[in-house]
C-alpha positions as CSV (number, residue, x, y, z in Angstrom):
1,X,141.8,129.1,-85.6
2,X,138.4,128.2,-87.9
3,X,135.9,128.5,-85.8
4,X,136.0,132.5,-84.7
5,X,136.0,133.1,-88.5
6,X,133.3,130.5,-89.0
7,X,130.9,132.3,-86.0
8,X,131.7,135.3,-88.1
9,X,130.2,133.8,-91.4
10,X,126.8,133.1,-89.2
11,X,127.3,136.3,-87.5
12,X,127.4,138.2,-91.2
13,X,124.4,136.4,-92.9
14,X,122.3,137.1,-89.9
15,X,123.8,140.9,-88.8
16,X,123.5,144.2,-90.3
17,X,126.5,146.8,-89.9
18,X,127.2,146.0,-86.1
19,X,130.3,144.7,-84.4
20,X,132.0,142.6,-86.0
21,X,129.7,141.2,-88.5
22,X,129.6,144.8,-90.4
23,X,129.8,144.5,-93.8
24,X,132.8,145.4,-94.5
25,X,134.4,142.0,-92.6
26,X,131.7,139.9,-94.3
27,X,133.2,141.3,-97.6
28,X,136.6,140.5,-96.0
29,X,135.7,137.2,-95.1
30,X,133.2,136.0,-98.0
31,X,136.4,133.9,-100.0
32,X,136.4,131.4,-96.6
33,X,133.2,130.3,-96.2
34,X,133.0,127.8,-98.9
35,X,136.7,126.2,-97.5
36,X,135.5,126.3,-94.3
37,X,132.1,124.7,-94.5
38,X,133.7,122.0,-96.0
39,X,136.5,121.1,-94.2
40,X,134.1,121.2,-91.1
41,X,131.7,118.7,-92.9
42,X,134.6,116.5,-93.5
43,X,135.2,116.5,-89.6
44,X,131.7,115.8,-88.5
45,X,131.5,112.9,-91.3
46,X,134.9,111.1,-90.0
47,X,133.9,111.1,-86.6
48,X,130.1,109.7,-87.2
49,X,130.5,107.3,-89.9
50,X,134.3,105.3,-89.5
51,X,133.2,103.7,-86.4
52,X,129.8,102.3,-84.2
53,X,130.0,101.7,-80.8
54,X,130.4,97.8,-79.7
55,X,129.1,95.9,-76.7
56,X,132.0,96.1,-74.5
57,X,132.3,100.1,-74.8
58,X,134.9,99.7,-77.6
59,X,133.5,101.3,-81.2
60,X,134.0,98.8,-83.8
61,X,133.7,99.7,-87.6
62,X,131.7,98.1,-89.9
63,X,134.4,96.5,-91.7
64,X,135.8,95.1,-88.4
65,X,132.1,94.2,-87.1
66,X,131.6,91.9,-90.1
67,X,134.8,90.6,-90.0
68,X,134.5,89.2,-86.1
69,X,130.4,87.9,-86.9
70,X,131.7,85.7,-89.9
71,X,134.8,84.5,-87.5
72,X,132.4,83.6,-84.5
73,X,129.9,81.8,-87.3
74,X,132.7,80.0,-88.8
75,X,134.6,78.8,-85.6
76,X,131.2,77.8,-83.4
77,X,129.8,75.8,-86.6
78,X,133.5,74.4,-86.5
79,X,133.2,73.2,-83.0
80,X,129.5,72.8,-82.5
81,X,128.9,75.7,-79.7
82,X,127.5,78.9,-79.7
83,X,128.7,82.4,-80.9
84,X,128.0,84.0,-77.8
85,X,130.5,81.6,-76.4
86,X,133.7,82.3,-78.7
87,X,135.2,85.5,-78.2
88,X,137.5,87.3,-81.1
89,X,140.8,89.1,-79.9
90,X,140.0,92.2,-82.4
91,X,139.6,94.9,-80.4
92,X,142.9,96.3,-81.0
93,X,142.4,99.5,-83.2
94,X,145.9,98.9,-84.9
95,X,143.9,96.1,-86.7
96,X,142.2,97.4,-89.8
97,X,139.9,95.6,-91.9
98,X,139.3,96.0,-95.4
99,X,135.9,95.9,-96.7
100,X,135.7,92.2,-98.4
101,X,132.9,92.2,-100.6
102,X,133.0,87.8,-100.4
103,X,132.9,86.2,-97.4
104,X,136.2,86.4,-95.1
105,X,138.1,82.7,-95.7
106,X,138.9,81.5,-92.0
107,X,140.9,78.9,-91.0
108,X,142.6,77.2,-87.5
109,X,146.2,77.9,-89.2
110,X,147.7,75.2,-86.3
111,X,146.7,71.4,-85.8
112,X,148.2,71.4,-82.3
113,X,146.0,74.6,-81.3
114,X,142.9,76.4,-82.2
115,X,143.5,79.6,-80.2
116,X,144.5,81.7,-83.0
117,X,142.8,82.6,-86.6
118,X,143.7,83.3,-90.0
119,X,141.3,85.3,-91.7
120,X,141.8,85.8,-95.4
121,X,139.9,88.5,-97.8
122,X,140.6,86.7,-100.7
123,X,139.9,89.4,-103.5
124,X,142.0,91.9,-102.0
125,X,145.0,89.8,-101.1
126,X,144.5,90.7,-97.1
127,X,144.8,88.4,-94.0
128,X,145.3,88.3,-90.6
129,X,146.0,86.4,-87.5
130,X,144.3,87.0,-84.7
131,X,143.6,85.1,-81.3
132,X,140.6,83.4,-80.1
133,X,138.8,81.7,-77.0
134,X,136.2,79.2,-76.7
135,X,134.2,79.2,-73.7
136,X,131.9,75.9,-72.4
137,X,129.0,76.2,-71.4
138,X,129.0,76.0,-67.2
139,X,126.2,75.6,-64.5
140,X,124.7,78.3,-62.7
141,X,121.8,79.3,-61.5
142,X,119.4,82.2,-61.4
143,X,117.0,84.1,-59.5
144,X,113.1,82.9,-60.1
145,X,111.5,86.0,-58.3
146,X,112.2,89.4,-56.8
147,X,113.9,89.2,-53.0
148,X,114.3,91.3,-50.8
149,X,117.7,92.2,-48.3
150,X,118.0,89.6,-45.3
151,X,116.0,86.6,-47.3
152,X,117.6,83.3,-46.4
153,X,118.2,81.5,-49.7
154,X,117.1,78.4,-50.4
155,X,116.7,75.9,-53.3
156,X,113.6,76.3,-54.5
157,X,114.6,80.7,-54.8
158,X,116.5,79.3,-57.8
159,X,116.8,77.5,-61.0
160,X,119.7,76.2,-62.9
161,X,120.7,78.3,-65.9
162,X,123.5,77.5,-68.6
163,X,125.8,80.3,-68.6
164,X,128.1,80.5,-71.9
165,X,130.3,83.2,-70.6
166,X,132.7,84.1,-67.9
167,X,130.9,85.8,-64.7
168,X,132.8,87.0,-61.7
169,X,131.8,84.9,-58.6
170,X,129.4,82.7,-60.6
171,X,127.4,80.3,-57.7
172,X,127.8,76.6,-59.3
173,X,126.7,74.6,-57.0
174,X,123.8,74.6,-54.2
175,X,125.7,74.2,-51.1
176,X,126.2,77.8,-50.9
177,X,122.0,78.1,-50.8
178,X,120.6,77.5,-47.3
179,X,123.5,78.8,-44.9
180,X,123.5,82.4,-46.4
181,X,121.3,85.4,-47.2
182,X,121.0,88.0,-49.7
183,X,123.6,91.0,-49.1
184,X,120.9,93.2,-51.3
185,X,117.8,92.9,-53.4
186,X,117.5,91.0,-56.5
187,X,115.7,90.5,-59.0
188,X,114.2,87.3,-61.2
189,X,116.4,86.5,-63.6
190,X,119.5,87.9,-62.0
191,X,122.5,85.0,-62.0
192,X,123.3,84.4,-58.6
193,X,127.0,85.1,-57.7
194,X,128.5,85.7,-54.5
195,X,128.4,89.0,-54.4
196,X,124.2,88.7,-53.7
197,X,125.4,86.3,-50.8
198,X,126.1,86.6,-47.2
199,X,126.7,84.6,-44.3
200,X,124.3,83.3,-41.9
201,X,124.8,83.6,-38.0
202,X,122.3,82.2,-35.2
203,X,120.7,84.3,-33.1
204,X,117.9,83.4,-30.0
205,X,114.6,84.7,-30.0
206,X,112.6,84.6,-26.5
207,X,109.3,82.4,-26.7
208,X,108.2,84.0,-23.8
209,X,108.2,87.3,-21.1
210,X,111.0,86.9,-18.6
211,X,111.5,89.3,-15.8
212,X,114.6,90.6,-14.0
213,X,116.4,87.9,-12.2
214,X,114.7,84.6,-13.9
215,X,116.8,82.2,-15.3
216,X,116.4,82.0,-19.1
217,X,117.0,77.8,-20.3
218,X,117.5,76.8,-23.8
219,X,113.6,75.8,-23.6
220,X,113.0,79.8,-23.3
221,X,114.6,80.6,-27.1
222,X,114.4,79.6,-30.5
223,X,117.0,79.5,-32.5
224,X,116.9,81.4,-35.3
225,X,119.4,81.8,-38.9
226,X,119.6,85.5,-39.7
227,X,122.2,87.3,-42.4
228,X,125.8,88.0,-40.3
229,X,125.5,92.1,-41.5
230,X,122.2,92.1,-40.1
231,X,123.3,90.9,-36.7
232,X,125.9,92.5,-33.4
233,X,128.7,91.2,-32.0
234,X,126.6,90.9,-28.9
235,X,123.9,88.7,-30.5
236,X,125.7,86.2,-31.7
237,X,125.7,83.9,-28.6
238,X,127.1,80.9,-27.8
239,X,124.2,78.5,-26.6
240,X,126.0,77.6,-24.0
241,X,125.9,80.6,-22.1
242,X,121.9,80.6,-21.9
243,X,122.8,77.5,-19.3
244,X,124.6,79.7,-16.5
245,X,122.4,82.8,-17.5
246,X,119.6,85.0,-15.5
247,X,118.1,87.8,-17.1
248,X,119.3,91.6,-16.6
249,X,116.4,93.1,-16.8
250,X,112.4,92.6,-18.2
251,X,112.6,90.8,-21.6
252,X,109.9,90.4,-23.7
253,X,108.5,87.7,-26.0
254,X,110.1,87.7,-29.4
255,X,113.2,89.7,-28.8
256,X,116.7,88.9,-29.9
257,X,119.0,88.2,-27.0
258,X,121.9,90.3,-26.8
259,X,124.3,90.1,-23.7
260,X,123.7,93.3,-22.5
261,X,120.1,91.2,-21.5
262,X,122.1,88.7,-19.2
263,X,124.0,88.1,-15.8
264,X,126.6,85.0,-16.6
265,X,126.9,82.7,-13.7
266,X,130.4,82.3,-13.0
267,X,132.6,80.4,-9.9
268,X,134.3,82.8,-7.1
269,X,135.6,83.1,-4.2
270,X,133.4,84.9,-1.7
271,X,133.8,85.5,2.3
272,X,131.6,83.6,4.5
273,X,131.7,85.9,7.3
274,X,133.3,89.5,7.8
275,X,137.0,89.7,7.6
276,X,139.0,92.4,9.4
277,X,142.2,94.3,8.2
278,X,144.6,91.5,8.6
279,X,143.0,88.2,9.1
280,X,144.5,85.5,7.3
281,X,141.6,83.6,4.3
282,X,140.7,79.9,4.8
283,X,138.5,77.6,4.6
284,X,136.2,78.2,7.4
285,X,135.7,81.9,6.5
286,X,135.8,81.6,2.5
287,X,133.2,79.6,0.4
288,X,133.6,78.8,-4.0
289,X,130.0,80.3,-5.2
290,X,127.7,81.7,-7.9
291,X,128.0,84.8,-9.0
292,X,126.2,86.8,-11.6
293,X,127.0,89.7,-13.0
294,X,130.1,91.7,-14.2
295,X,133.6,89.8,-12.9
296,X,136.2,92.5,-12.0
297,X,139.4,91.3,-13.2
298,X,141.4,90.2,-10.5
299,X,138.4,88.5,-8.8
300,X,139.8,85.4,-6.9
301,X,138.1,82.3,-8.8
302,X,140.5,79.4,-6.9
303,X,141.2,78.8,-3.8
304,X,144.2,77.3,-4.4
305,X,146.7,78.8,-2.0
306,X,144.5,81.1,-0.7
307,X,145.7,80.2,3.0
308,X,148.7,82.2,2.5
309,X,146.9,85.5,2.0
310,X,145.3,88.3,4.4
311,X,142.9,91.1,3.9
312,X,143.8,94.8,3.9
313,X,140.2,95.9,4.8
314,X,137.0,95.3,6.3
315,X,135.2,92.4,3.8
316,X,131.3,92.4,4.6
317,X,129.9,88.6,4.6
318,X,128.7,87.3,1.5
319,X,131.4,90.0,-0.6
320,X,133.6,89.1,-3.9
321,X,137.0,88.9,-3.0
322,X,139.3,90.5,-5.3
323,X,143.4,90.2,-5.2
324,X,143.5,94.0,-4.4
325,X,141.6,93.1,-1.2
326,X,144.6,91.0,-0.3
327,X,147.9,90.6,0.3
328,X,150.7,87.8,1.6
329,X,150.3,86.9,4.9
330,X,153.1,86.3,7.5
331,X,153.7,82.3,7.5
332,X,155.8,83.3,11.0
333,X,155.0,86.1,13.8
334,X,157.6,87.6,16.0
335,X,157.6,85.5,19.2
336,X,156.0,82.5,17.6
337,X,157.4,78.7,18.4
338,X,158.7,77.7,15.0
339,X,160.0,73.9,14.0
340,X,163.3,74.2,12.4
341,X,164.1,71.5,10.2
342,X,168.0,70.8,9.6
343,X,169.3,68.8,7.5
344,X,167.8,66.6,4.2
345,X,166.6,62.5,4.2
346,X,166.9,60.2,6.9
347,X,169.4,62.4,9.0
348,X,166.7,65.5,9.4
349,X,165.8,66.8,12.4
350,X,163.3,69.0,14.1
351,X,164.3,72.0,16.6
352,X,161.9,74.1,18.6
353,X,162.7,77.9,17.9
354,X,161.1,81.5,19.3
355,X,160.6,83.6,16.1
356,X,162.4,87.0,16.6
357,X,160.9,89.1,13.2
358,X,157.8,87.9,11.4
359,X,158.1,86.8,7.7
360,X,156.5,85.2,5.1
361,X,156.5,82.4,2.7
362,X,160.1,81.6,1.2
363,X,161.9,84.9,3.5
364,X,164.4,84.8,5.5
365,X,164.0,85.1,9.4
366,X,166.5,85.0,12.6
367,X,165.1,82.7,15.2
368,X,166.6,82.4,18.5
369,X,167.1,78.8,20.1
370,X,165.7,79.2,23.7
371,X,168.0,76.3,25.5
372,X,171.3,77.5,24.6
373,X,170.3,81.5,23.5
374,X,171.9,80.8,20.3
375,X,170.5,82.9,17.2
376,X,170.4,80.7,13.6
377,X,169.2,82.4,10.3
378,X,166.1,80.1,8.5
379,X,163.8,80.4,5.4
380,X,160.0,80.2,6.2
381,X,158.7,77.3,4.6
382,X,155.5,77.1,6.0
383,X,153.3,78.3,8.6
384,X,155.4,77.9,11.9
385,X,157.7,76.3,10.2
386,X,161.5,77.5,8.8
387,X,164.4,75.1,7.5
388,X,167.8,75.7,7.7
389,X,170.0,77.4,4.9
């Protein structure tokens, strides 16, 4: 409500007979100015002179400035530390300090406990509790030089540093050096905390050229320590894999590996000769080998049980055989001679039987005994072979 009269005031002393600063208003208005200069004076004063900004963002009076340096003085001659390490709960703005021409009278007002103060203006009458902490002094260490992103940290980067206050993530002890690299750049100086710090990873270098289709051995690569952010997922490689490898394509000396540069050797199941829609897999026409490359899913990699299975296409020689290549084969063939078992232990016995359906492993078939032209119903346990239900 002051200030459009106040801008009026300016407006008047500066204006001649125009708007609002005519001189009739200024007449109007002359009676206010003295009021109003002052009580804006009064403002401006009580905002710039009750309070000075503090270290921690909070603004501290004088009174309340003094009052926490004498406390800080009194309690680290007390306990033989430093001020910078005893912090004074009197950042609360409720608490007002009197101005105490003598020294403030201090005092641990509690044998068992010297977390709270009583501070005592003795001329005036005044005192207060109020709370405070004693930190020790702990290890850490610091930065000796500028580094950049990526360095590897080691000892000799640092140098232990007394540290008299808290700090988030503080580094106390040297076993973090060595296994990690700076996350960012630092400077000398700089506390080292774990924030600076990142994980190291290994990653292979080549020592030398290696062209398309050459085996890469561990004698090929050095290893090398390099910061985890800095690395893929397809980097970090297990050593082991560089002893079934080949290479993918040309690689050059001093590159990183990455597994989109190598064919894995793994164990499968390939045909030895070409198999025809419906010939049953063995032995003689299958063969465990080395294969390199991407492995399709349901490629076979055992050969366990791979008797009982036929193809469903043409397989050229020397193909991967995958399970949708293949299905069950038929154990029994219409019109095959099939031993039927009957009976269980000693008092088994074995019957010659013409199948009359095929089926496979575990179905059951009719077979038809060719003496006596009786039909019996049997499960295929086998190839050739049934037993009785």
């Amino acid at each position: 409500m002051f200030l459009p009269l106040f801008w009026q005031v300016i407006a008047a002393g500066n204006c001649r007979s125009v708007g609002i600063a005519s001189l009739p208003l200024v007449a109007h208005t002359r009676d206010m100015v003295k009021p109003l200069l002052i009580l804006l004076w009064l403002l401006f004063s009580a905002l710039t002179q009750a309070q000075s900004p503090g270290k921690t963002g909070v603004t501290l009076s004088a009174n309340k400035q003094s009052f926490i340096t004498q406390a800080k003085a009194w309690v680290a001659q007390q306990e033989q530390t430093k001020p910078d390490q005893i912090e004074i709960a009197a950042m609360d703005r409720r608490l007002r300090i009197p101005n105490c021409q003598e020294a403030f009278l201090v005092s641990f007002p509690y044998r068992s406990s010297k977390q709270t103060l009583r501070v005592q203006c003795i001329e005036s009458g005044w005192q207060a509790f109020v709370g405070v902490k004693i930190h020790a002094d702990v290890r850490g260490y610091s930065f000796i030089r500028d580094l950049p992103a990526g360095h590897i940290l080691r000892p000799e980067d640092v140098q232990e540093t007394p540290v008299s206050r808290p700090v988030s993530g503080l580094i106390e002890s040297l076993e973090h050096l060595g296994r990690h690299s700076l996350a960012s750049p630092v400077s000398s100086g700089q506390l080292v905390t774990k924030r600076h710090l990142v994980e190291n990873t290994t990653v292979f270098k080549l020592r030398r050229d290696i062209l398309a289709g050459e085996t890469i051995s561990r004698a090929d690569v050095v290893p090398v320590a390099m910061a985890m952010n800095r690395t893929s997922d397809n980097q970090r490689l297990s050593g082991r894999l560089l002893e079934s490898a080949i290479a993918a394509h040309d690689l050059r000396a001093g590159q990183l590996l990455s597994r989109q540069h190598l064919r894995i050797k793994r164990r499968v199941i390939m045909s030895k000769t070409t198999l025809t829609r419906g010939q049953k897999l063995s032995g003689s026409n299958t063969a465990m080998q080395d294969y390199y490359g991407k492995l399709p899913d349901d490629a076979l990699v055992s050969s366990i049980g791979i008797e009982r299975m036929e193809v469903i296409r043409t397989i050229r020689t020397g193909q991967l055989l995958r399970a949708s290549d293949l299905k069950s084969a038929a154990m029994i063939n219409k019109g095959d001679t099939v031993k039927l078992q009957i009976g269980a232990g000693m008092l088994t016995i074995s019957v010659s039987m013409v199948a009359l359906e095929n089926g496979m492993l575990d179905q059951q078939v009719t077979l038809l005994n060719p003496e006596s032209n009786e039909r019996v119903r049997a499960i295929v346990s086998g190839p050739g072979q049934a037993k009785g239900l």
